[in-house]
N, C-alpha and C positions, 0 to 999 in steps of 0.2 A: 331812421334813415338808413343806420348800416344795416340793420335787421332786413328792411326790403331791399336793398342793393344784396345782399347773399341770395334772398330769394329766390332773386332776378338771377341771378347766377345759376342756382342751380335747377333752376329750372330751365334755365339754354343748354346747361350741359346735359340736361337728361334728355332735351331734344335731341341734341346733336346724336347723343349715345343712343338713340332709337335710328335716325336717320344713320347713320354709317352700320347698324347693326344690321339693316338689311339691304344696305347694299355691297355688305361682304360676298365677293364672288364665291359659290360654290355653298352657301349656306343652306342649300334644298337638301344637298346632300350630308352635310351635319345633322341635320335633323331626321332623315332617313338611317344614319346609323345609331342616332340617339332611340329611334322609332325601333328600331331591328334589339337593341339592347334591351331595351325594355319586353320587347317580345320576349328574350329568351328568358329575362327574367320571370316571365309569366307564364311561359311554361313548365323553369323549373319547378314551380313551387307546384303546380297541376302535376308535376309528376313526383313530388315530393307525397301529396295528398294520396292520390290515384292508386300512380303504379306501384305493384308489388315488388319487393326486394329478396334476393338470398343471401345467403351469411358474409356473402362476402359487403355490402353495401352497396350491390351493385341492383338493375334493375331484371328480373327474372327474365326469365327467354321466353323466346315468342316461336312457336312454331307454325311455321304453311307448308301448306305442300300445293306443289305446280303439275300438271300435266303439261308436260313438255309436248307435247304433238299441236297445244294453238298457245298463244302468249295469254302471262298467267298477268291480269289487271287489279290492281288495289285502288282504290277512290276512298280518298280521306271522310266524306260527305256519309261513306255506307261500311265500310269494317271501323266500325266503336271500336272494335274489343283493339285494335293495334295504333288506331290513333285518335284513342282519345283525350288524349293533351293537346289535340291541334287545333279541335272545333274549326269554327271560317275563319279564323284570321290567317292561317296560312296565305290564303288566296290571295289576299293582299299585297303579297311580298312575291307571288307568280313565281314559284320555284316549280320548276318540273326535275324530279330526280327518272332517272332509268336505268335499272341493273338489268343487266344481261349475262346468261351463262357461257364460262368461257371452255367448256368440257363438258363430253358428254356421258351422263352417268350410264353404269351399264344397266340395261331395261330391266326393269321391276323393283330397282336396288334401288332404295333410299341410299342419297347419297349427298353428304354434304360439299358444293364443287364452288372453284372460286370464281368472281364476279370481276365484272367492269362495270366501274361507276361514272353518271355521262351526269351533269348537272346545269341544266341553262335556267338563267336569270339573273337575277342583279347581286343575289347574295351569295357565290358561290366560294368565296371564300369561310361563309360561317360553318360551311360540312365540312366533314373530313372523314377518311375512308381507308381503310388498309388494306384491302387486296382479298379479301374474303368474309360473308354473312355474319360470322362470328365475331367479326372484329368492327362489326359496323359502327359507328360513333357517329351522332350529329346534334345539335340542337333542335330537333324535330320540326323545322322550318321545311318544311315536305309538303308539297301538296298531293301527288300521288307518285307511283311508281311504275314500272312496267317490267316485270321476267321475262324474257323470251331467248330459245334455245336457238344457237348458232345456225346447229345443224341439226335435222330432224331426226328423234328419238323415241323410244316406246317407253310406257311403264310414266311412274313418277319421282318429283326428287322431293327429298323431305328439306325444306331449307330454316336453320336453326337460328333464328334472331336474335343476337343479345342486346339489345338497351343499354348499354352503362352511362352514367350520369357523367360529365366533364366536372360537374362540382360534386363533393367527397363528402 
């Protein structure tokens, strides 16, 4: 008889504990950042695999070069070789990043010049950004990007990516 009176018990209480579990307000979004956490965690290790490192432990640099005279376009879906830790699930998460140049190099001169970083959608707190190519840091939750020069220029700019990992 006690044995099924506890039964009975905890089995009301595992109800109850489902019933108030989802109707805690804001638990879409709990799970959205448990969802985002795990993302990053699944990138690190892709880029643990993947990307190549220099002495320092950091991730090697990435070079593009843009022709400033039309906007230079990256699509996660078609340059592998810079994002290929992202595969589709970026999409998911609908981050749109856009650098734009905020100086204009002088024509023909590779030049390394520094960026404004625009970032709409829901995760815009997981990037983070320093004020120049070099210093770019993010969890590669990018779905694409966009270059384009303020003011119309000739020639091209060589812009120098570094990759560094937030984990050491």
């Amino acid at each position: 008889m006690r044995r099924s009176l506890f039964l009975i018990l905890g089995l009301l209480l595992a109800y109850a504990g489902v019933v108030v579990f989802l109707l805690i307000p804001g638990w879409e979004s709990a799970i959205e950042t448990r969802d985002a956490i795990g993302f990053a965690s699944y990138t690190r290790e892709r880029q643990r695999q993947r990307a190549p490192a220099d002495d320092q432990g950091q991730y090697a640099a990435l070079t593009r070069t843009a022709n400033l005279l039309e906007p230079y376009f990256i699509n996660a879906d078609e340059d592998v070789a810079f994002f290929d830790t992202l595969e589709t699930r970026a999409q998911d998460f609908g981050v749109h990043v856009a650098l734009q140049f905020l100086a204009e190099p002088q024509p023909g001169t590779p030049t390394l010049v520094p960026l404004h970083l625009t970032v709409t959608g829901p995760y815009e707190q997981i990037l983070q950004f320093s004020g120049a190519l070099e210093s770019f840091r993010s969890l590669f939750i990018i779905q694409s990007f966009t270059l384009e020069p303020l003011a119309p220029a000739q020639g091209t700019v060589t812009a120098t990516i570094k990759l560094n990992s937030l984990w050491k």
